[in-house]
N, C-alpha and C positions, 0 to 999 in steps of 0.2 A: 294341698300343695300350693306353690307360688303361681305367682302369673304368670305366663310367657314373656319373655324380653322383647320390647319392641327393638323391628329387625332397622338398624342402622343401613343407612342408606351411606354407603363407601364415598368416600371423599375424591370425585373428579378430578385430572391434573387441568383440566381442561374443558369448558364448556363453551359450543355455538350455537348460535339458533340464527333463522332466517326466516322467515313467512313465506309457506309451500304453498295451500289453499289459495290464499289470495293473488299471490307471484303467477299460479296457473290462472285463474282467471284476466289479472292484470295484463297478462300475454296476449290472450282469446280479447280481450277488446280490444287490443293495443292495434291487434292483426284488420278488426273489424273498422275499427277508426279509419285505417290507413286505407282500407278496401274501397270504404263509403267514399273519402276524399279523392283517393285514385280516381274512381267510377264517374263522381261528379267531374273532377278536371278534364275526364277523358270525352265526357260529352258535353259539355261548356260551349264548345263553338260551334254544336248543330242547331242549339237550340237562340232564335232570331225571330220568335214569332212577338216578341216585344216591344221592335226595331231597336233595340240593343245590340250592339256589336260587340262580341266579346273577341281578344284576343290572346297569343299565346303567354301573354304577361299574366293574365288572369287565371289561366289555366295551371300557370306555374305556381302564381300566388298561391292557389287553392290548393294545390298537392303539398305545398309547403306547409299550410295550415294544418293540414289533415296529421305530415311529420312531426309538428310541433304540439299537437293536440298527443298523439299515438306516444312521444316520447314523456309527457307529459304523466300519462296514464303508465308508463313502464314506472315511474318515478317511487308505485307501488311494492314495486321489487326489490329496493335498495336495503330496506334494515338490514341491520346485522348487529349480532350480539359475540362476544366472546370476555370469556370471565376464566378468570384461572387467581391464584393464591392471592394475588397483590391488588387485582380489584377488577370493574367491571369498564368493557370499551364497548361502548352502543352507535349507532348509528341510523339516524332517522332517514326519514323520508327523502332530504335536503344536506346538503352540506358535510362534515366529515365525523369521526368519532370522537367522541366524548369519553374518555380516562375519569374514573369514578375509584377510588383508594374504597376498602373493605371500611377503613376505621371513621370514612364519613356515613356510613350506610347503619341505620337503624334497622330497617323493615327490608325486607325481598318478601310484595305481597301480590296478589291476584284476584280484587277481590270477585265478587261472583258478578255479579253485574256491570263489571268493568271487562271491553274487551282488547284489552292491552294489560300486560304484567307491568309492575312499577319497583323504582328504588323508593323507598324512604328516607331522606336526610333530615338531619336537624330541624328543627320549626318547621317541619310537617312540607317540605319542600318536595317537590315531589320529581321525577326523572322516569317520564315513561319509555318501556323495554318494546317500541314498537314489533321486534323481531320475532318474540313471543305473545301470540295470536290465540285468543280463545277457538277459531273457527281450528287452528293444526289442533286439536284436543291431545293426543294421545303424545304428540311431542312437542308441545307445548308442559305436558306434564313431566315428561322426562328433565325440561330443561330446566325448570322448576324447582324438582329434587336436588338436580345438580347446583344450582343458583344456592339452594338453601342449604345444601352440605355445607358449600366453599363460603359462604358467611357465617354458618356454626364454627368450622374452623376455625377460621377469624380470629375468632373470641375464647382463646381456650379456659380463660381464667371465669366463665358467665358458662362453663358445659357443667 
């Protein structure tokens, strides 16, 4: 008898992803950061065994630091990914999303020892999918199939 058909993976109207793993832990330090610098600001002005005078400016400064370190460290939470028919909008770390058209993209690859998903363009250009995280494994893989459905589509004339 014949082989079994390999089972097609349904074509997404829609795919997102965000980095869950990391976004929980980025939180737990963000929390930690802000505790440490709290804790230091709040005992700042007892300590005078230096003859250093600290005062409320210093205190402030430091609580500020510790916000700007903490918000710094949330800044691990921001990817985001969504892809649907007409192509892919990504969003790193930093700054806003990136519009990605289906018909510039060669590759949607993941390789193994890479822990970030990638687009492929033209001469090997590369557009990493921060959003999709080897450490989220299991939805990480969902978003993958779905990423790799809605680029086989793409291409119906190359199925």
């Amino acid at each position: 008898m014949g082989e079994p058909a390999a089972a097609e993976v349904p074509t997404p109207q829609l795919v997102t992803a965000r980095p869950v793993r990391s976004a929980r832990i980025a939180v737990l330090a963000a929390v930690v950061v802000l505790l440490v610098f709290g804790i230091a600001a709040a005992i700042l002005r007892s300590t005078y065994d230096d003859g250093v005078g600290y005062t409320v400016a210093d205190q402030v400064g430091i609580a500020g630091t510790g916000l700007l370190a903490a918000l710094g460290v949330l800044s691990l939470t921001r990817p985001r990914l969504r892809a649907d028919a007409r192509g892919v909008d990504c969003r790193g770390f930093f700054g806003g999303y990136r519009h990605v058209d289906w018909e510039l993209v060669t590759r949607v690859e993941f390789p193994s020892k890479a822990r970030f998903a990638r687009l492929v363009l033209p001469g090997e250009e590369l557009i990493t999918l921060y959003a999709v995280q080897r450490g989220d494994r299991e939805r990480s893989v969902l978003v993958m199939q779905g990423l790799r459905a809605l680029f086989a589509a793409s291409r119906p004339s190359e199925a």
